[in-house]
C-alpha positions, 0 to 999 in steps of 0.5 A: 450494512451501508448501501445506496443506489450508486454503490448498486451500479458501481457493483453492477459495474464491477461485476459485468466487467470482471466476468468479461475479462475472466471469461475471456482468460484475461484474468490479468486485465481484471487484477488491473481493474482491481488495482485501479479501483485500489489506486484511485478510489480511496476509502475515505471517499466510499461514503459518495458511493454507499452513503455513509462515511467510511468511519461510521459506527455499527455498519460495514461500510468497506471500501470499494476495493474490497467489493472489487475484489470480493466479485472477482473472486466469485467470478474466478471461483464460479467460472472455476478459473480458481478450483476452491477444492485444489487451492493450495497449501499455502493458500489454506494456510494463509485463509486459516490464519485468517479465520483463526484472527477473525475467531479469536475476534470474534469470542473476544468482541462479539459483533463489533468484530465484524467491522471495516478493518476486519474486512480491509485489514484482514479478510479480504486483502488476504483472500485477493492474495490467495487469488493472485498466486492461484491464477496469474503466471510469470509471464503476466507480472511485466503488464500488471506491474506496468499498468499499477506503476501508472497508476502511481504516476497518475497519482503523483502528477496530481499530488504535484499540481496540488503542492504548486497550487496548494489545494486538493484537486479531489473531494476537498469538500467531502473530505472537509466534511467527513474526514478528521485527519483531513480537518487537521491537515487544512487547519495546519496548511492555514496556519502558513505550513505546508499543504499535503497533497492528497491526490486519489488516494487519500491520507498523504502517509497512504501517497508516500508509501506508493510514490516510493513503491514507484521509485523501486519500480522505476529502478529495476526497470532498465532500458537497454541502451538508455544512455544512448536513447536522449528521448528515453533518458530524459523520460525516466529522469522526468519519472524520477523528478515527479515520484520524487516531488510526490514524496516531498508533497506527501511531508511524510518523514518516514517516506522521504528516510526509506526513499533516500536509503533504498536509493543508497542500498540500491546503488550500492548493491548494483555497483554503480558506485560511481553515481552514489559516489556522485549522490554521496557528493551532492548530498554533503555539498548541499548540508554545507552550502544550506541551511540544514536546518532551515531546510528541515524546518521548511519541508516538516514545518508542521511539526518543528516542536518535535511532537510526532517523534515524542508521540511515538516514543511516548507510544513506546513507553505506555505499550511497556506498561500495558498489561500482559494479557492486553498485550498477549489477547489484544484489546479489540479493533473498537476498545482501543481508544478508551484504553489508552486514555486511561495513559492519557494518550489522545491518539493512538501509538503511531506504529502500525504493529504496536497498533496492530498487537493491541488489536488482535493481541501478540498471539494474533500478531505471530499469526498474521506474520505466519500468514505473511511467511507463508505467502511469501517466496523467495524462490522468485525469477530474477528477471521476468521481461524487462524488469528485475523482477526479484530485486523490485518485488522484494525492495517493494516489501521492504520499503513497504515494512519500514515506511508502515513502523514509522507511521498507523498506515496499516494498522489504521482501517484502509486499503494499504494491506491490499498492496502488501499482500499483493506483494507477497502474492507476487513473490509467489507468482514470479516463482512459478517454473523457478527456471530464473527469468523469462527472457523478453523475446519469449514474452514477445512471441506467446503475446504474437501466438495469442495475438 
């Protein structure tokens, strides 16, 4: 296991200030501590903490966010703010879905099971779900939402300042060093393309997925009397330009796509078909009036030969031919290269779940999904404060899921399944009381109470 003096007091740190929150029944606070380590240490960059870079062979080396939330569930269990012997049955069903993944690993690999993605991919975002559902309340989701929503914008501010002046803000130096998809994406900047912003949370696939989180935050969050508040106004559409400058910062195709038509569905299921009939206008005057194609080819220049699209759709075609016990019991997390360079593939298939059932088989895969069913719930208030609590936690999910069959994002080892499991574990929280929505006055008056 890699560890170093500096991942010591970051532990250390970790450690006193959760036990302070939980502690003190701030348990909210904690969970922002966790998204904030979540949003702005990205793995990539653990190996300036513990030593070692993230993808170094036979040792754990896992990410900040999984210490993080590791800690915080001793804390909660130690303080018994989380009672082990009354988690629920949602919880036991999801933790032995997990175990059964880990076993069936575990007979198939040996050791090598125990490995990064084990714990980012699986374990630990699933165990920090469980803790979620177990110990916030409704009433707590408008402050953790809004803080994680800044956070997101922290980091597109950044990945915009980087797009103007074309170069990484953060561990551009480290990254050149350690990470290969960051070589490569130099390498094709310095080919006169263009550059990808990175900002703190690494991979621009990883930015794009949470640049459009923000947006369907941005969305379900109205202000009353917007229209009437200049000031407010223009905020939000600032908000807007920046989440939307993100995306564009990001390159990623797939992010852009689930942007654009999450924007129409959402438009169009809040009847404001006056201004999707606006967008429809300014979408089709800009395709005449433009060179479409140039535009393409400006914003995606890196791949103008259509590679990436025949990446994934050769991808396809080998996962067709793959046998049925590879497909059925998985190849395990560290086989997988040596197999598909029997189909002379050089890369993986692009798709997070194809990635996923080559891994841990198809059996492991209907596990994990079962996991998935169980944590979430559709039984979720409506509103909660001032935000569209249910129309925003589930366009979080299904932005989330369309934009990962586009690209590795979670099938890749990183911490992206923290957030979608923090999702789903959302979705169990808003449904506490089931009472449809807790009015902002009633928030208003328990934080005056407290207070």
């Amino acid at each position: 296991m890699a560890f170093s003096a500096t991942l010591a007091v970051f532990i250390a740190i970790s450690l006193a200030l959760n036990l302070w929150f939980v502690t003190r029944d701030k348990v909210v606070n904690a969970f922002i501590l966790f998204f904030a380590v979540l949003l702005f240490i990205p793995p990539e960059a653990i190996g300036l903490i513990s030593g070692s870079p993230y993808g170094t062979s036979g040792i754990l080396n896992m990410s900040m966010a999984a210490y993080d939330a590791v800690i915080l569930f001793a804390c909660l269990v130690v303080t018994r703010k989380l009672k082990i012997q009354k988690i629920s049955v949602t919880g036991l069903v999801v933790m032995s879905c997990c175990l059964v993944i880990i076993l069936m690993r575990i007979c198939a690999d040996g050791s090598g099971a125990l490995s990064n993605k084990m714990i980012d991919n699986y374990f630990v975002p699933m165990l920090a779900a469980v803790s979620m559902s177990r110990v916030l309340n409704p009433d707590d989701m408008p402050k953790l939402l809004k803080f994680i929503y800044a956070f997101i914008l922290i980091n597109a501010a950044v990945a915009c300042l980087e797009l103007v002046i074309k170069q990484s803000l953060l561990f551009d130096a480290y990254y050149l060093k350690t990470v290969k998809w960051y070589r490569g994406a130099h390498n094709v900047y310095r080919a006169h393309l263009q550059f990808r912003g990175t900002a703190f949370l690494g991979h621009p696939l990883v930015n794009g997925v949470y640049y459009v989180l923000g947006i369907v935050y941005l969305y379900n969050k109205p202000v009353p009397g917007m229209m009437k508040n200049v000031r407010l106004t223009v905020l939000k559409a600032l908000q807007f330009a920046l989440l939307t400058g993100a995306i564009l910062s990001t390159n990623s195709r797939g992010a852009l796509l689930v942007f654009a038509v999450y924007t129409v569905i959402y438009l169009y299921t809040n009847k404001k078909i006056g201004k999707l009939l606006l967008l429809l206008i300014c979408v089709a005057v800009l395709i005449v009036a433009l060179d479409f194609e140039k535009i393409y080819n400006s914003l995606f220049a890196r791949d103008t030969s259509g590679n990436s699209l025949m990446g994934r759709l050769n991808g396809l075609a080998v996962f067709g031919e793959l046998p049925l016990e590879s497909v059925l019991l998985g190849e395990g997390l560290n086989k997988i290269a040596s197999l598909l360079t029997s189909y002379d593939m050089t890369s993986n298939f692009e798709i997070s779940y194809l990635i996923i059932i080559l891994e841990i088989g198809f059996i492991g895969f209907v596990i994990w999904v079962i996991a998935m069913i169980a944590m979430y719930s559709p039984k979720m208030a409506v509103t909660v404060g001032d935000i569209k609590a249910k129309s925003m936690v589930n366009g979080m999910i299904l932005c989330f899921l369309l934009i990962s069959a586009t690209g590795n994002l979670i099938g890749d080892p990183g911490t992206l399944n923290y957030m979608l499991w923090a999702l789903l574990a959302f979705s169990r929280v808003l449904s506490k009381g089931n009472n449809g929505g807790i009015p902002q006055r009633t928030l208003i008056n328990r934080a005056n109470t407290i207070g």
